[in-house]
GUMI-242181 format. One record per atom (N, C-alpha, C): residue in one letter; x, y, z. Coordinates in steps of 0.001 Angstrom, whole numbers, plus 500000, padded with zeros to 6 digits. Last residue first. Example, Ala and Ser with C-alpha at 12.3 -4.5 7.8 and 13.67 -1.06 7.14 Angstrom:
<recs>
S512850497750507080S513670498940507140S512900500030507870A513190494310507800A512300495500507800A513200496700507800
</recs>
This chain:
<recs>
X504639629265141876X505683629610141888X507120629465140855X501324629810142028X502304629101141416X503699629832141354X499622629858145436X500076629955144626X500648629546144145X497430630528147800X497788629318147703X498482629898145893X497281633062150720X496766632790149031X498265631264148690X495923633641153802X496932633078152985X496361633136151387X495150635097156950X494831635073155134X496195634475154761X495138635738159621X495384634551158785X494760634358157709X495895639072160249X494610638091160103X495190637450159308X498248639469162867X498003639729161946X496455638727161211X498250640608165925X498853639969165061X498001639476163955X497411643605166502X498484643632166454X499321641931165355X495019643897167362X494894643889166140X496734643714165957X495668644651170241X494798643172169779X494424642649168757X498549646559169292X497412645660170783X497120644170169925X498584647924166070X499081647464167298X497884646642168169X497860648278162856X497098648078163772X498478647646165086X498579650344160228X498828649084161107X499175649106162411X496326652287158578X496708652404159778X497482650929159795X494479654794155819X495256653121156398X495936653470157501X492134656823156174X493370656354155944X493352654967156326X489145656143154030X489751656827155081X491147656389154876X487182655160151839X488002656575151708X488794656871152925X486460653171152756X486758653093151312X487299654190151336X487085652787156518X486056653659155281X486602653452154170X488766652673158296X487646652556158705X486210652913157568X491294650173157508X491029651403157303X489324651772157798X494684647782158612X493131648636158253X492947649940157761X496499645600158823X496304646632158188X495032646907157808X497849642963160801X496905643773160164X496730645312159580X501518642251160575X500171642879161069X499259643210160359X502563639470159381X502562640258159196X501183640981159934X504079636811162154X503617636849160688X503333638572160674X504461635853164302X505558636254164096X505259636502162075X502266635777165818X502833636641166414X504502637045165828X500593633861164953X500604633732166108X501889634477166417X497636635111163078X499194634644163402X499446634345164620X494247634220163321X495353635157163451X496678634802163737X490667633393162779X492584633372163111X493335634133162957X487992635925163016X488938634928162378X490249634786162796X484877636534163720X486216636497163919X487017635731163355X481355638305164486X482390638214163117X484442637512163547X478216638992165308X479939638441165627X480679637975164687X477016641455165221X476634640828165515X477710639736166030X475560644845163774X476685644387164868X475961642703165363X474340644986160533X474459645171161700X475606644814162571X475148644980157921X474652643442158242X474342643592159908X476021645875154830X475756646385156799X474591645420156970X478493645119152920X476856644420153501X476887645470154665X481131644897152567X480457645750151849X478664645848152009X484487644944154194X482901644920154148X482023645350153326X487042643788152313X486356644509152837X484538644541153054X489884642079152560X488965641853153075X488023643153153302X493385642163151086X491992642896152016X491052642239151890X496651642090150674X495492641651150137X494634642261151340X499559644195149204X498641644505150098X497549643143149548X502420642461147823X501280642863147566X500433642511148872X505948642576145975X504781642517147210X503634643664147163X505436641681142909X505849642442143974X505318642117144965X504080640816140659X505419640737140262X506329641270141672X501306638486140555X501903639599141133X503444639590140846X498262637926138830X499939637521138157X500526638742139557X495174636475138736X496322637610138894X497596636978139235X492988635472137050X494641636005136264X495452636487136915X490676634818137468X490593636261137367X492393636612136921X490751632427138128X489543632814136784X490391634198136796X491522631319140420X492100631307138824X491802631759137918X490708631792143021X490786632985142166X491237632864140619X488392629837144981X489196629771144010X489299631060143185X488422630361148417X488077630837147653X488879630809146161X487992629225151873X488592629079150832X488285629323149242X487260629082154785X487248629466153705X488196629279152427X487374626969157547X488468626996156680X487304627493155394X485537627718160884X486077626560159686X486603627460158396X482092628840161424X483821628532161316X484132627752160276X479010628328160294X479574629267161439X481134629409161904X478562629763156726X479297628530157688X479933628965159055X478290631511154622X477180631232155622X477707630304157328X479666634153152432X479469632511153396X478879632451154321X480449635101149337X479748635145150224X480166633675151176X482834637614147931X482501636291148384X481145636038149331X483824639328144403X482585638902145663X482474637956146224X485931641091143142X485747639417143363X485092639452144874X485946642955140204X484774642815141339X485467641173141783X488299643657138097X487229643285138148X486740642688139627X491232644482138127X490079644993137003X488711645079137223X493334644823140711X492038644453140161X491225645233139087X494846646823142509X495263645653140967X494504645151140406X494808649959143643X493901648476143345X494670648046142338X497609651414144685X496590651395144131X495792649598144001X498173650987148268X497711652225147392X497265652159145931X498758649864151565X497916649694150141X498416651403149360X501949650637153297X500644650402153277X499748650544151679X504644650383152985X503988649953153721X502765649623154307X505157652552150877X505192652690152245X504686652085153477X502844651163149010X503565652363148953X503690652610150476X501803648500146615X502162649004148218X503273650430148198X498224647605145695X500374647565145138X500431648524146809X496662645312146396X496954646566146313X498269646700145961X493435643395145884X494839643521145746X495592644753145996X490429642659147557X490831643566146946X492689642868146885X487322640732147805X488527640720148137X489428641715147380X484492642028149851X485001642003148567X486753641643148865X481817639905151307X482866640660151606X483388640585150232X479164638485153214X479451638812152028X480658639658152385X477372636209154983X478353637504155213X479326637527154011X474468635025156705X475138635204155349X476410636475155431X473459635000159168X472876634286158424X474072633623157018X476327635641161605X475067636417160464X474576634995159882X478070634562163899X476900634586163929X475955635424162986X481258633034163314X480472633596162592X478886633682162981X484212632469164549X482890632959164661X482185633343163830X486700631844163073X486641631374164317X484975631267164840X487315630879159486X486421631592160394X486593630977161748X490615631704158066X489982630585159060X488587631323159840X491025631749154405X490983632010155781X490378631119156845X492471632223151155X492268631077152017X492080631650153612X492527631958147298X492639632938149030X492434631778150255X494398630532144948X493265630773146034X493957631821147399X496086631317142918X495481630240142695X493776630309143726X498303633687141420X497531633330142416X496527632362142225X501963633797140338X500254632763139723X499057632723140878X504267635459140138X503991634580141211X502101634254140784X507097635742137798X505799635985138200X505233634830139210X509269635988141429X508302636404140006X508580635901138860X509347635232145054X509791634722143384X508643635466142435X508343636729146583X510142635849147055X510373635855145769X506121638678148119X506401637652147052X507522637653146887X504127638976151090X505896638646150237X505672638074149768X501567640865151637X501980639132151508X503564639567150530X500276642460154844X501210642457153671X501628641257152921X496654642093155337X498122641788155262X499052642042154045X493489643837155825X494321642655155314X495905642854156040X489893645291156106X491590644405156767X491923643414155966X487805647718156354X488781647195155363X489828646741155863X484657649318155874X485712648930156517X486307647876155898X482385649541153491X483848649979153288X485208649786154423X479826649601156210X480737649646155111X481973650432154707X480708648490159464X480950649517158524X481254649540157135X482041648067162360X481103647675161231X480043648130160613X485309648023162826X484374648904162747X483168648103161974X487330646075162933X486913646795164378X486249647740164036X486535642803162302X486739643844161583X486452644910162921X488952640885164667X487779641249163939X487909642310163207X490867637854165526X490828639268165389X488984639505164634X492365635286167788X491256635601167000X491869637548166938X494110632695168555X494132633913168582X493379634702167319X493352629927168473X493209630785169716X493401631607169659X493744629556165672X492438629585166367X492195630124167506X496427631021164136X495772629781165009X494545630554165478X498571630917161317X497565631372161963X497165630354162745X501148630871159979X501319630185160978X499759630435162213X500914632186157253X500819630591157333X500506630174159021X499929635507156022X500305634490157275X500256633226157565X501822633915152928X501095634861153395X501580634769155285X501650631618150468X502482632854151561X501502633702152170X502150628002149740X501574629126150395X501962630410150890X502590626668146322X503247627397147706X502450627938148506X503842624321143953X503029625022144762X503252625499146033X506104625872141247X505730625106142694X504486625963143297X507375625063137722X506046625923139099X505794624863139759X510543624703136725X509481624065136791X508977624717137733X512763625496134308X512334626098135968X510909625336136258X514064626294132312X514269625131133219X514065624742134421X512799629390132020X513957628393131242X514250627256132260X511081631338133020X511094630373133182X512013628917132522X512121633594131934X512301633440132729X511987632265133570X511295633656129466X512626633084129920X512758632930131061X508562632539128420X508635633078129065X510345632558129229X507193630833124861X507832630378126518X508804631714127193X505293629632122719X505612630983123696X506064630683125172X504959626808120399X505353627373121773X505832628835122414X503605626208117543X504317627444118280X504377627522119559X502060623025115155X502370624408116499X503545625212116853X502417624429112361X502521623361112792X502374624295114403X498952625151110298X500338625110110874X501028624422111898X496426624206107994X497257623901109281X498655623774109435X494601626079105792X495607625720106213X495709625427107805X491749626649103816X492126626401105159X493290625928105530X490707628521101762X491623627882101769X491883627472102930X487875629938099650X488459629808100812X489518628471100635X488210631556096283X487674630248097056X488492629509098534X486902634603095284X487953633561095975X487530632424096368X485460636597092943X485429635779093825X486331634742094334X486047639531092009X486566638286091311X486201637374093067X483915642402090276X484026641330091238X484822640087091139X483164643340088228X484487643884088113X484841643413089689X482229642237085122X481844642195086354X483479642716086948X483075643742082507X481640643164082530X481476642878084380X485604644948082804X484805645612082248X483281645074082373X486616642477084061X486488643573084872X485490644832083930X486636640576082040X485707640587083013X485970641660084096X488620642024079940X487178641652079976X486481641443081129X490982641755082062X490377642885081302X489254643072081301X491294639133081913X491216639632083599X490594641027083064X491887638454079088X490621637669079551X490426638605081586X494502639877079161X493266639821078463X492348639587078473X495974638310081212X495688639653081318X494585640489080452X494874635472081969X495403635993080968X495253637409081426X494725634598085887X494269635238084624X495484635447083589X494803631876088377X495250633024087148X494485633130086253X493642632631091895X492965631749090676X494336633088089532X494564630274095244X494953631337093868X494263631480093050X492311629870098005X492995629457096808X493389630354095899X493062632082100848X491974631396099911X492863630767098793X493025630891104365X493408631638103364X492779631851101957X493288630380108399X492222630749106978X492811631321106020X494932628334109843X494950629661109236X494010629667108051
</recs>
């Protein structure tokens, strides 16, 4: 803690020099306190686990895609949160296909109204890019803080027109949450039946 040293005056002599300079200069003081712990009650004897939620049980043989390609097209899942506050750590998906050079996408949060997204939780832009024709994405989010206290919409949206080319990823295997789309930053939301029916294997790796 920054402070400054005391200085006393005679009230007589503090007189005078206010009549001649009417400036009294301090002489900095640096103090060390002892530390302060801020501890949450809700955590009272509770030690954070690591966890996965989302769709966990995704497989490779059962693939989905974005079914419009299109900016602003837009798929995710509902993810249950069991315990609050829940610490997001990473996103996590499975590419089955990938034929672009490069394929960029924004990840979004949503609070949920009826089962489907409605507002953004995000302050700030989280841009991914990847090049890798399959295989296990995985994207560290610690930087960005998010804390969910509820269940929460996550997405995947296009933001490149990158043309029609091949795009797919894992998918539950039928007992996890359906996809949820939209064909436009402005259109409605829909959950998807048929072949969009089981859900895209997004997971987020969290503190519990």
């Amino acid at each position: 803690m920054v402070g400054y040293q005391p200085r006393t005056y005679v009230v007589a002599d503090f007189k005078k020099q206010m009549q001649s300079d009417p400036t009294v200069a301090l002489t900095e003081a640096v103090a060390t306190l002892q530390e302060v712990v801020i501890e949450d009650q809700r955590y009272k004897g509770r030690k954070l686990k690591e966890r996965v939620i989302g769709n966990t049980k995704a497989v490779t043989s059962n693939q989905t895609y974005f079914k419009f390609n299109e900016l602003g097209n837009e798929m995710g899942i509902l993810v249950k949160v069991r315990r609050n506050p829940t610490f997001v750590q990473d996103f996590n998906l499975h590419i089955t296909e990938n034929k672009y050079d490069t394929f960029k996408f924004r990840i979004n949060f949503y609070s949920v109204n009826n089962g489907l997204p409605d507002e953004n939780l995000l302050s700030e832009n989280i841009i991914v890019n990847f090049s890798q024709p399959e295989g296990q994405i995985t994207v560290d989010l610690r930087e960005y803080n998010i804390v969910l206290e509820e269940n929460t919409i996550v997405t995947m949206e296009w933001i490149e027109d990158l043309g029609k080319h091949g795009l797919s990823f894992a998918t539950d295997s039928g007992s996890g949450n359906p996809t949820i789309t939209r064909q436009t930053s402005q259109g409605n939301w829909k959950r998807m039946n048929g072949m969009y029916k089981n859900g895209i294997g997004i997971t987020l790796k969290v503190l519990q």
